[in-house]
C-alpha positions as CSV (number, residue, x, y, z in Angstrom):
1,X,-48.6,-75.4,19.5
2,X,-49.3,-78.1,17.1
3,X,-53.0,-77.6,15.7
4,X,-54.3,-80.7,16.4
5,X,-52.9,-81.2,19.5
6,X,-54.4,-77.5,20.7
7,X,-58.2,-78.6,19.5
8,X,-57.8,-81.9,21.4
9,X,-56.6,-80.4,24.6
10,X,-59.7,-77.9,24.5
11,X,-61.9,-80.7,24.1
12,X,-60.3,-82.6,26.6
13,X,-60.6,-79.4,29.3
14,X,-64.1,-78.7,28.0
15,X,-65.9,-82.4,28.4
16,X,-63.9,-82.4,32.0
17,X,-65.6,-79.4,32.7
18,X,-69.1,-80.7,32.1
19,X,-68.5,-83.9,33.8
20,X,-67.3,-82.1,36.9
21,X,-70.0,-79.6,36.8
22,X,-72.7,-82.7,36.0
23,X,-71.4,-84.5,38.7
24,X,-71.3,-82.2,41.5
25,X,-73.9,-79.5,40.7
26,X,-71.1,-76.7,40.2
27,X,-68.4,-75.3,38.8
28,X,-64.6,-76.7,39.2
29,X,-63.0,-75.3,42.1
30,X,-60.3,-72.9,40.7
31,X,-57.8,-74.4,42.0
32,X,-57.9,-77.7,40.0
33,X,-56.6,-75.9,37.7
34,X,-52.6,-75.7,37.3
35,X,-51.6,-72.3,38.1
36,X,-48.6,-70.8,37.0
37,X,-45.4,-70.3,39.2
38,X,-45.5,-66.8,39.8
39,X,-49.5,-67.7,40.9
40,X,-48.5,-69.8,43.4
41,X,-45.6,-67.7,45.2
42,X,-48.2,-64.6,45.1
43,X,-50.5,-66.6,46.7
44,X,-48.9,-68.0,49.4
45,X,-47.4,-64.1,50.3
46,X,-51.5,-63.3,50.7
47,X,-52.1,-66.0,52.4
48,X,-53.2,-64.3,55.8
49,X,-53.4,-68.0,57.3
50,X,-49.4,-68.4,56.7
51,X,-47.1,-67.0,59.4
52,X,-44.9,-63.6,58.5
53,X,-41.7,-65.9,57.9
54,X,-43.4,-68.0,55.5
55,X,-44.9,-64.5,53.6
56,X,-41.6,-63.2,53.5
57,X,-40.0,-66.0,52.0
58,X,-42.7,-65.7,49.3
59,X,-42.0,-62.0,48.6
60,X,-37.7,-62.6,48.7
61,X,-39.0,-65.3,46.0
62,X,-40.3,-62.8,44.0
63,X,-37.6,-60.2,44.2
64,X,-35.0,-63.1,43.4
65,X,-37.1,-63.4,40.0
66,X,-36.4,-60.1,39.1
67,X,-33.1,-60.3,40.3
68,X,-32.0,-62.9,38.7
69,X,-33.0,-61.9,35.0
70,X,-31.3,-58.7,35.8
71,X,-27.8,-60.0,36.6
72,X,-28.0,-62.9,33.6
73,X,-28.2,-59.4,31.6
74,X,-25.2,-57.7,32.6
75,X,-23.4,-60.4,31.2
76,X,-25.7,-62.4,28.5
77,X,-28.6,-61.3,26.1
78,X,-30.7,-59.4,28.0
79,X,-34.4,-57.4,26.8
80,X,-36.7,-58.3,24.4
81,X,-33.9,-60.3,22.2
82,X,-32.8,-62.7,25.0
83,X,-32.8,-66.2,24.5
84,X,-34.7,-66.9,28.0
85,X,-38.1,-65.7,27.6
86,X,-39.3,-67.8,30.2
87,X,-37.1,-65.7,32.4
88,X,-38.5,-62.8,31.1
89,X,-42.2,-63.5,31.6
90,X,-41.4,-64.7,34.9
91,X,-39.7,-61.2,36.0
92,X,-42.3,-59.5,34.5
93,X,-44.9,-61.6,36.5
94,X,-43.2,-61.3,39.5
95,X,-42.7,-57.8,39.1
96,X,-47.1,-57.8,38.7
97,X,-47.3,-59.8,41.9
98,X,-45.6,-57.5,43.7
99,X,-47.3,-54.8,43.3
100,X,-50.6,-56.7,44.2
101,X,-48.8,-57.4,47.5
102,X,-49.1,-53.5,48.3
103,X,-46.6,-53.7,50.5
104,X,-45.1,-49.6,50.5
105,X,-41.5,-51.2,51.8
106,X,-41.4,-52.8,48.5
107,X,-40.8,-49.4,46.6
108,X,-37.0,-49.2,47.4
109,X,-36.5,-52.3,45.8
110,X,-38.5,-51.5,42.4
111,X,-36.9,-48.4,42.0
112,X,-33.7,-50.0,42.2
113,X,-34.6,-52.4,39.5
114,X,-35.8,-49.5,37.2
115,X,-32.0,-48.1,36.5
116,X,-31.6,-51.4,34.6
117,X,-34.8,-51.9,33.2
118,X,-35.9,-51.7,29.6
119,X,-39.1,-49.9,28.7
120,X,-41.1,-53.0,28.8
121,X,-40.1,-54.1,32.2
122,X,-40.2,-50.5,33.0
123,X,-43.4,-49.5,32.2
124,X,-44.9,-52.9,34.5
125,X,-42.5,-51.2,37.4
126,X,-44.5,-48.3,37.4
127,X,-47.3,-49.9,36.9
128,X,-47.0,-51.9,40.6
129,X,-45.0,-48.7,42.1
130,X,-48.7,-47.2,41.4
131,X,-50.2,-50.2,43.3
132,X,-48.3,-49.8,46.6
133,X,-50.5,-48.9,49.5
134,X,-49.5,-45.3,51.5
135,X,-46.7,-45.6,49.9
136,X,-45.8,-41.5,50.0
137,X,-42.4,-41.9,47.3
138,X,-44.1,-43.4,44.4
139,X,-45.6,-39.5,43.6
140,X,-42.5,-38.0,43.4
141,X,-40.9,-40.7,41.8
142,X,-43.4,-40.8,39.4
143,X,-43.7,-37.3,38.1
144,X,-39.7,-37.4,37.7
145,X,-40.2,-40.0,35.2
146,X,-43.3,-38.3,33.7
147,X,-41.2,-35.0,33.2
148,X,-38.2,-36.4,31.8
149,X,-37.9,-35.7,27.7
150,X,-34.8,-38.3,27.9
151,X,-37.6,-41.5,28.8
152,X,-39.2,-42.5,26.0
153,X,-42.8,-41.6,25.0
154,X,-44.6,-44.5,26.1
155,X,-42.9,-45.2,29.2
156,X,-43.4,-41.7,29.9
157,X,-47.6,-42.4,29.1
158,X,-47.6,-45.0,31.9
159,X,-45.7,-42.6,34.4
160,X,-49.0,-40.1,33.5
161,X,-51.4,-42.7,34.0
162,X,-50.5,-44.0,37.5
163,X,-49.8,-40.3,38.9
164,X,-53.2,-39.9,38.1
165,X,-54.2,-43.3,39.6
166,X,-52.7,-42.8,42.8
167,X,-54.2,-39.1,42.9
168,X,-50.8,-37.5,42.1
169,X,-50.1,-34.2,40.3
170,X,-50.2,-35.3,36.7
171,X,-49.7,-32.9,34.6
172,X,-46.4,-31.0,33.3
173,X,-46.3,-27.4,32.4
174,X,-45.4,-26.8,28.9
175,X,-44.8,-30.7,28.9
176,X,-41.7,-31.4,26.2
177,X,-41.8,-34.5,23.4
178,X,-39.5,-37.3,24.3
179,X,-36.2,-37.8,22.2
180,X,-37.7,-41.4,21.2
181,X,-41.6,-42.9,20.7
182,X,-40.1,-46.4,22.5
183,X,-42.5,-48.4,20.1
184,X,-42.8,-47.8,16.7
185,X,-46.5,-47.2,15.4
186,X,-48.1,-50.3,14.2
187,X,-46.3,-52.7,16.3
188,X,-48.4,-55.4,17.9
189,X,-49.1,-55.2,21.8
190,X,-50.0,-58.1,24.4
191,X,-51.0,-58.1,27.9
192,X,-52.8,-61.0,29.9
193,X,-56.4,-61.8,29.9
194,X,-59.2,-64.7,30.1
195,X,-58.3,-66.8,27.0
196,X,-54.9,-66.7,28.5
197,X,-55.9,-70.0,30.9
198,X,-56.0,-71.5,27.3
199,X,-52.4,-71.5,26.7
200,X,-52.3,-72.1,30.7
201,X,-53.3,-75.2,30.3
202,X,-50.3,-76.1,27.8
203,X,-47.7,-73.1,29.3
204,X,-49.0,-71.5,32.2
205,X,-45.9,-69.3,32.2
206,X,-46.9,-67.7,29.4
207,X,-50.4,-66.2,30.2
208,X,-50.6,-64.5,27.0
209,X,-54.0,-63.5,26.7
210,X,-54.9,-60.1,24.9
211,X,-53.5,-58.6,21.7
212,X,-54.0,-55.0,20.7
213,X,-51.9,-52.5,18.0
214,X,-49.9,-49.7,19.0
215,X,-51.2,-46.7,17.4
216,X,-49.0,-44.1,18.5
217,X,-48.7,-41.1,21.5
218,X,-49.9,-37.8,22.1
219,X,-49.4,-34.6,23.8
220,X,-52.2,-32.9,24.9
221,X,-53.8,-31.2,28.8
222,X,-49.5,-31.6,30.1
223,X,-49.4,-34.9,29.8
224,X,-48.0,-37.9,27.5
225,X,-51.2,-40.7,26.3
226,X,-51.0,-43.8,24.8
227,X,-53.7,-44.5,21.6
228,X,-53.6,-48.2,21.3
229,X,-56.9,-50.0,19.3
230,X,-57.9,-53.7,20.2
231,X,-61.5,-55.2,20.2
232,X,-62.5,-56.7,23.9
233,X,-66.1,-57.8,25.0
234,X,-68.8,-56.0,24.2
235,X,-70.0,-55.2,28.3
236,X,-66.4,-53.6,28.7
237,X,-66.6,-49.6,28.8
238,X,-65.7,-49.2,25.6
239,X,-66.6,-52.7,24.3
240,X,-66.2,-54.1,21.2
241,X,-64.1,-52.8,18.1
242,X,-62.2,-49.5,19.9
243,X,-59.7,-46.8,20.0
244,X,-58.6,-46.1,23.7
245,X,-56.2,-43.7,25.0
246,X,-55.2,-45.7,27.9
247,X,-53.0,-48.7,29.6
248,X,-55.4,-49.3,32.4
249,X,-58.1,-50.1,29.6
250,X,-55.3,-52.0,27.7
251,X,-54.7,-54.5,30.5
252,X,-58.3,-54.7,32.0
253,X,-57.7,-52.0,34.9
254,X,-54.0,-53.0,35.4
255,X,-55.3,-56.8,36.0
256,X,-52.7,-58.0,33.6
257,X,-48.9,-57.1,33.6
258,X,-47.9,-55.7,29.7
259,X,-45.9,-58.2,28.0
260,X,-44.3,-56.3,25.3
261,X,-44.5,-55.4,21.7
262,X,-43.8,-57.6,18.6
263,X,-44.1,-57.9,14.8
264,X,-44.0,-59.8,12.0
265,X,-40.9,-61.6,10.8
266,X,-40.7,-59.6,8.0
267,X,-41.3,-55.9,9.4
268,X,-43.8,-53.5,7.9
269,X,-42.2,-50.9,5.9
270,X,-42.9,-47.3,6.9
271,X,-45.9,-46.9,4.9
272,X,-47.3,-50.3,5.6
273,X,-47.2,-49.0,9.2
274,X,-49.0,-45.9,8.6
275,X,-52.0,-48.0,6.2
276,X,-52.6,-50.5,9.4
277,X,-52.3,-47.3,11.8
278,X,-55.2,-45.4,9.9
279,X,-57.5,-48.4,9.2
280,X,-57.1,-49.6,13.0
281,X,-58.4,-46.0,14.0
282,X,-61.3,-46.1,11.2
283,X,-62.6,-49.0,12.4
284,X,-62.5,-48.3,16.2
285,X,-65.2,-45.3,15.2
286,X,-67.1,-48.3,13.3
287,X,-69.5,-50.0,16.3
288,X,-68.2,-53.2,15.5
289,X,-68.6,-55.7,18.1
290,X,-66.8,-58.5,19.6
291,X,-67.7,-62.8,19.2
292,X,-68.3,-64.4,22.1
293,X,-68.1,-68.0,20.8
294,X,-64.8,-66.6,18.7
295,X,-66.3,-68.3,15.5
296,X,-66.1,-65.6,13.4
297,X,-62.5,-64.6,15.0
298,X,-61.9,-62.1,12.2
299,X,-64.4,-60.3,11.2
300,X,-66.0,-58.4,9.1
301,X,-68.7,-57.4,11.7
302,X,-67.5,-59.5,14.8
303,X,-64.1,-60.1,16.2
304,X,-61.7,-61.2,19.0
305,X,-58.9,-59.9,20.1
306,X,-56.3,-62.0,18.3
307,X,-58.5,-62.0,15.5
308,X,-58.6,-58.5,15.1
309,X,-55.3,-57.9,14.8
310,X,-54.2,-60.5,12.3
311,X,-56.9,-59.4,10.1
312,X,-55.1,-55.7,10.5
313,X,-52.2,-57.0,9.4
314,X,-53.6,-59.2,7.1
315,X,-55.2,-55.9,5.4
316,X,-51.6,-54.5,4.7
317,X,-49.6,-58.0,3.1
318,X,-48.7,-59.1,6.5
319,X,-49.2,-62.3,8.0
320,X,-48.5,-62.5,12.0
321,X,-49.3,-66.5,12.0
322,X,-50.2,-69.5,9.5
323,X,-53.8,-69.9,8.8
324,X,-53.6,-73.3,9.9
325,X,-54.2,-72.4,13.5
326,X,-57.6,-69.9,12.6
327,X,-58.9,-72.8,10.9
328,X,-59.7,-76.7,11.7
329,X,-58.0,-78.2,13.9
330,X,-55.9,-75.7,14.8
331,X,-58.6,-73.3,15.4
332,X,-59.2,-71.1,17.3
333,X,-55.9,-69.1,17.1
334,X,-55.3,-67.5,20.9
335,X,-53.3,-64.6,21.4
336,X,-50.2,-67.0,23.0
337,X,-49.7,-67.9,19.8
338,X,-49.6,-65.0,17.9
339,X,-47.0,-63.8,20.5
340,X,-44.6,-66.8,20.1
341,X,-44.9,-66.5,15.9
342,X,-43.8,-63.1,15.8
343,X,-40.5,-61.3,16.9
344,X,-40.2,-58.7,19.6
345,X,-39.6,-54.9,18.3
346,X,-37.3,-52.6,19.5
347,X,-37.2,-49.5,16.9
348,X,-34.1,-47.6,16.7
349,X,-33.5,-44.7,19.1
350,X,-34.4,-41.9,16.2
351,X,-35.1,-39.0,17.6
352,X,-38.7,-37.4,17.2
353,X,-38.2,-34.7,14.7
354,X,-39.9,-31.6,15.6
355,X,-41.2,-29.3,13.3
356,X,-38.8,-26.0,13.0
357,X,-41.0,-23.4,13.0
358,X,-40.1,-21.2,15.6
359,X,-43.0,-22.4,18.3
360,X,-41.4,-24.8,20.2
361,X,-39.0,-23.3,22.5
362,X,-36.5,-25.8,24.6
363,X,-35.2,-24.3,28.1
364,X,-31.6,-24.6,28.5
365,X,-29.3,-23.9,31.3
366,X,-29.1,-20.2,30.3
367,X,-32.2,-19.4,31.5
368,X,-31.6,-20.3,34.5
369,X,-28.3,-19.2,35.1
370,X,-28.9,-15.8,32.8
371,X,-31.8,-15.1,35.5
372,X,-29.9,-15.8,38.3
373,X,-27.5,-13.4,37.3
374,X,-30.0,-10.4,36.6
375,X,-31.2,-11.5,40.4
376,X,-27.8,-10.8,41.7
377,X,-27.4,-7.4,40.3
378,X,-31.0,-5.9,40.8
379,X,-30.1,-7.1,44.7
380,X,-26.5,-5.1,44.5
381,X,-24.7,-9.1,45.0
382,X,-21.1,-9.3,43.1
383,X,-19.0,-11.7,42.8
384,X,-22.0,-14.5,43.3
385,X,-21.0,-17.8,41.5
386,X,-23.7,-18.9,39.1
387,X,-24.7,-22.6,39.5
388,X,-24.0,-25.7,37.8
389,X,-27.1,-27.0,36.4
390,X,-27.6,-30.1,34.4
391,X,-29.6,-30.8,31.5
392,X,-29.6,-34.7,32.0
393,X,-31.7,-35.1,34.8
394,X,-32.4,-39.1,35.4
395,X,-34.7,-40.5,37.8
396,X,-32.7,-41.1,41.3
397,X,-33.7,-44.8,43.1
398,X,-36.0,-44.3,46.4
399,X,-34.3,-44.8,49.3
C-alpha cells in the first residue's frame, strides 16, 4: 500500500469516526463498515431471522469456496506458491466460518477436504472440526492425526490442542517425532486480529492482522506443542512481549483463522535462524510491554505486534519490509503489509534427525506380528496366519 495513500485513508476513517460519534452521541454502528465476503455469507448463515433455505444457501456458499480452490489445484498452482491468494484467504476464511456455524453435519465435508489439504489449510480444518457442536467424530478423528509420525509436527500441535479443547483424550503413549517440523524455526507467522480492519478498509479479504515468529515444537506429557513468541496487549494472559506454547493464544482463542508462514525474500541462513530463535525466547522472559498508540512500534521497551517482529529480524541482517512504511507517511506499518512483502515458506521435507543413541526405540510390524505368534503357540493354535499390518496409517475421511 502506497505510504501516503495508507496515512490518508487512516485519517480519513479516523475524523469520520469523530464526526459520527460527535454527531450522534455514539459509536458507528458496525456495520457501516465494509465487511469482507466471507463476513457477509457467515452472517447471513446465523442469521436466525433468515428462513433454513436461505441458511443453507449460505453454508453451500462456503463449502463452494473451499471447493473451488481445491479443484483449481489439481490442475494449476496450488498451496502457499499459488498465484491466487485471494482464493486462498477466501478458502481459508470460509473454512473459519464454518466452523463458527457449529453445525456437526458439516464434519463429513471437512474431513474430506483434509486428504488434499496443505498444512496451512490443514491445521484451520482442525481448528473448526474442534468447533463443531456434539459432533461425536471429531475425537477420533482427531487423535488419528495427533498420533500419526507421518503428519508433520506442527499440524500434529494443533490436532493436540483441539482434542484437548473439545475434552478429548490428548495424549499419546510413548508419543513418536514426526518425519518433518512443517515450518522451519524462525519463519514468520500471521493470523487475524484488531489492526486487521485497517487493511479492511483498503482489502477486507485480507484481514491480516497479527504477526508472531515461529520458534519451534516440542515433545513433552504425550503430546506435540507449538512455542511461537509475538508481543499482544498488555491485559491479554500473557500480555505484552511473550513466549507461548499455544495456537489458541496465537490467534486470540481460535478468534482468527491462521494464515500461514512467510519470510523474507532473501531467506535466513541456518544460523541466522537459530540467532532470531534464541533472542525472540530471551526477550519473551524480559516483561516488555506492548504500545497502545503503536508510536514506538519497535521497541526497545514497547512494541506491537508487527513491530516486534521486524525488529527480530532486523536484529539478524534481515529486513521483512522498507522502512518507509514504519516511518512518515507511511507509518504505521500493519501486519497486512508485512505479509504481502514477504514470501510464503515451505521448508523442504528433511527428515527430523534423531539422535542414535540407543533410547529411542521405533515399533515395527514385528512386534506385533512376533507377539501374535508367541500367542498362538502358548494357546496350542497351528497353522494361524499372522496379519498384515501397515506401517502407513493415514487419517481415513468421516463418513
Amino acid at each position: 500500500m502506497n505510504g501516503t495513500f495508507k496515512n490518508l485513508t487512516l485519517t480519513a476513517v479516523l475524523l469520520s469516526f469523530s464526526v459520527s460519534a460527535y454527531a450522534t452521541g455514539s459509536l458507528p454502528a458496525d456495520a457501516s463498515r465494509h465487511r469482507s465476503e466471507t463476513t457477509v455469507i457467515l452472517q447471513r448463515a446465523l442469521d436466525q431471522a433468515n428462513n433454513a433455505a436461505t441458511r443453507e444457501a449460505a453454508v453451500d456458499e462456503l463449502l463452494s469456496n473451499i471447493e473451488a480452490y481445491q479443484t483449481a489445484g489439481r490442475t494449476a498452482n496450488k498451496g502457499p506458491y499459488e498465484n491466487n491468494l485471494k482464493a486462498r484467504l477466501k478458502a481459508i476464511d470460509s473454512i473459519w466460518s464454518l466452523g463458527e456455524i457449529g453445525d456437526p453435519r458439516l464434519m463429513s465435508k471437512l474431513s474430506k477436504f483434509y486428504t488434499e489439504a496443505d498444512d496451512v489449510i490443514k491445521m484451520n480444518l482442525m481448528i473448526s472440526m474442534g468447533k463443531l457442536k456434539k459432533n461425536s467424530k471429531a475425537g477420533p478423528y482427531l487423535f488419528t492425526v495427533a498420533s500419526d509420525p507421518n503428519e508433520t509436527e506442527v499440524v500434529r500441535s494443533v490436532a493436540f490442542e483441539m482434542l484437548e479443547h473439545i475434552g478429548y483424550a490428548a495424549t499419546v503413549v510413548n508419543v513418536l517425532p514426526s518425519k518433518h517440523a512443517g515450518i522451519e524455526k524462525g519463519d514468520l507467522i500471521f493470523t487475524g486480529g484488531v489492526t486487521g480492519t485497517i487493511s479492511g478498509w483498503v482489502s477486507p479479504d485480507l484481514p491480516i492482522g497479527h504477526a508472531g515468529l515461529f520458534a519451534g515444537t516440542e515433545i513433552k506429557n504425550g503430546k506435540i506443542s507449538v512455542v511461537i513468541a509475538d508481543c499482544v496487549p498488555d491485559n491479554f494472559k500473557p500480555g505484552g512481549v511473550r513466549n507461548i506454547d499455544s495456537w489458541n493464544n496465537f490467534t486470540h482463542h481460535f478468534m482468527y483463522p491462521y494464515y500461514g508462514n512467510r519470510t523474507t525474500p532473501v531467506k535466513p541462513t541456518a544460523a541466522q535462524r537459530e540467532r532470531v530463535v534464541k533472542l525472540a525466547l530471551e526477550m519473551g522472559r524480559k516483561g516488555l510491554t506492548y504500545s497502545d498508540t503503536h508510536g514506538s512500534q519497535k521497541g526497545p521497551v514497547k512494541f506491537d505486534c508487527v513491530g516486534y517482529t521486524e525488529y527480530l529480524y532486523e536484529a539478524i541482517g534481515l529486513n521483512p519490509t522498507e522502512n518507509s512504511y514504519e516511518t512518515g507517511w507511511g507509518w504505521p506499518l500493519t501486519p497486512w503489509e508485512q505479509f504481502i512483502a514477504t514470501k510464503p515458506n515451505v521448508p523442504a521435507q528433511s527428515a527430523i534427525i534423531l539422535p542414535n543413541n540407543g533410547n529411542i526405540i521405533v515399533p515395527s510390524q514385528a512386534i506385533i506380528t512376533g507377539g501374535f505368534g508367541s500367542l498362538t503357540s502358548v494357546f496350542g493354535m497351528k497353522g494361524v496366519q499372522l496379519p498384515e499390518v501397515s506401517a502407513d496409517i493415514q487419517p481415513e475421511a468421516a463418513n
